[in-house]
N, C-alpha and C positions, 0 to 999 in steps of 0.2 A: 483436401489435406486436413487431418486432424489438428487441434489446436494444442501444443506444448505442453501446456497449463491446463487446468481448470480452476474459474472463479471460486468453488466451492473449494480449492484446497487452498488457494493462494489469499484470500478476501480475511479471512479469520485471521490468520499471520500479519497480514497486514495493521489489520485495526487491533493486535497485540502489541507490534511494533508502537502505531501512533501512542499507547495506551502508556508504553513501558517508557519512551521519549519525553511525555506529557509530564510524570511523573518525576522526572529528572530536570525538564527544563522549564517546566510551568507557563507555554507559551504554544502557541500553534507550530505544530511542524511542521513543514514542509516538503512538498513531494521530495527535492532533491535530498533532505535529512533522514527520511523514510527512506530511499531506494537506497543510498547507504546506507541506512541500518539492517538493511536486510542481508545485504555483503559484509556485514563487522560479524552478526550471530552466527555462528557454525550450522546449526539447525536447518534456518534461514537461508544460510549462502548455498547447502546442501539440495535444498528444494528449487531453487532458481539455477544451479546446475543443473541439474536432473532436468529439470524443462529447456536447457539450452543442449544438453545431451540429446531430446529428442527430437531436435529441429533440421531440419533439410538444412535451410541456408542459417549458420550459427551468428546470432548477433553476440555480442558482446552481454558479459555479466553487468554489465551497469545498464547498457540499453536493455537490456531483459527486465530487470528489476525495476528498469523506469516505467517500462512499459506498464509493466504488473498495475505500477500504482496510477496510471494514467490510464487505464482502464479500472481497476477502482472507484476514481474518481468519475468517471463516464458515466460510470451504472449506477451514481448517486445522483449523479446532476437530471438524469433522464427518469430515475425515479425507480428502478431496477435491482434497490439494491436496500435489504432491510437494516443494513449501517447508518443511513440517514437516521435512522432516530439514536443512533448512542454516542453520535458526533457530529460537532458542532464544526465548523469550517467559512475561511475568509480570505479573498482574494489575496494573495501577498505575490508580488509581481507579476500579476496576470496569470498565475496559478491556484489551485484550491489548495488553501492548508489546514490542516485537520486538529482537534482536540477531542477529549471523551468530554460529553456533557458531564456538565456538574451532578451529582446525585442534589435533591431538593429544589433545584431550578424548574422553572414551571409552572 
């Protein structure tokens, strides 16, 4: 079975989301604040339909969007994912949470 999604569409959205978050709350987000932001943007919520539109068995719009980012997060931790270098991330209750690197740090 084909996969809903693809990383190359969903990954970028993603680390806009953490980016546009960062931005506003000056602190690591969180997966659970990211797979919500993804469901508040029209854009965003539109693209995570559309891949639960395509699925056999329909998870829900928030399991979908968790998913998204917990895969995300999977293919950074494993090394699979060229986002390790423009975000910086720290366990917050046994999850990764993400920020954009400082420009000048380093």
């Amino acid at each position: 079975m084909e996969p809903s999604w693809k990383h190359a569409d969903v990954f970028p959205i993603i680390a806009r989301t953490i980016e546009a978050a960062y931005r506003e709350l000056q602190r690591f987000i969180t997966p659970q604040e990211i797979a919500g932001r993804l469901l508040q943007d029209t854009e965003e919520r539109n693209l995570v339909e559309a891949a639960r539109d395509r699925q056999e068995e329909k998870q829900t719009l928030e399991g979908l969007a968790s998913n998204m980012v917990s895969w995300f997060s999977r293919c950074i931790t494993v090394g699979e994912s060229d986002w390790a270098q423009a975000l910086e991330r720290t366990k917050i209750d046994g999850r990764w949470a993400y920020k954009p690197v400082r420009q000048g740090d380093g």
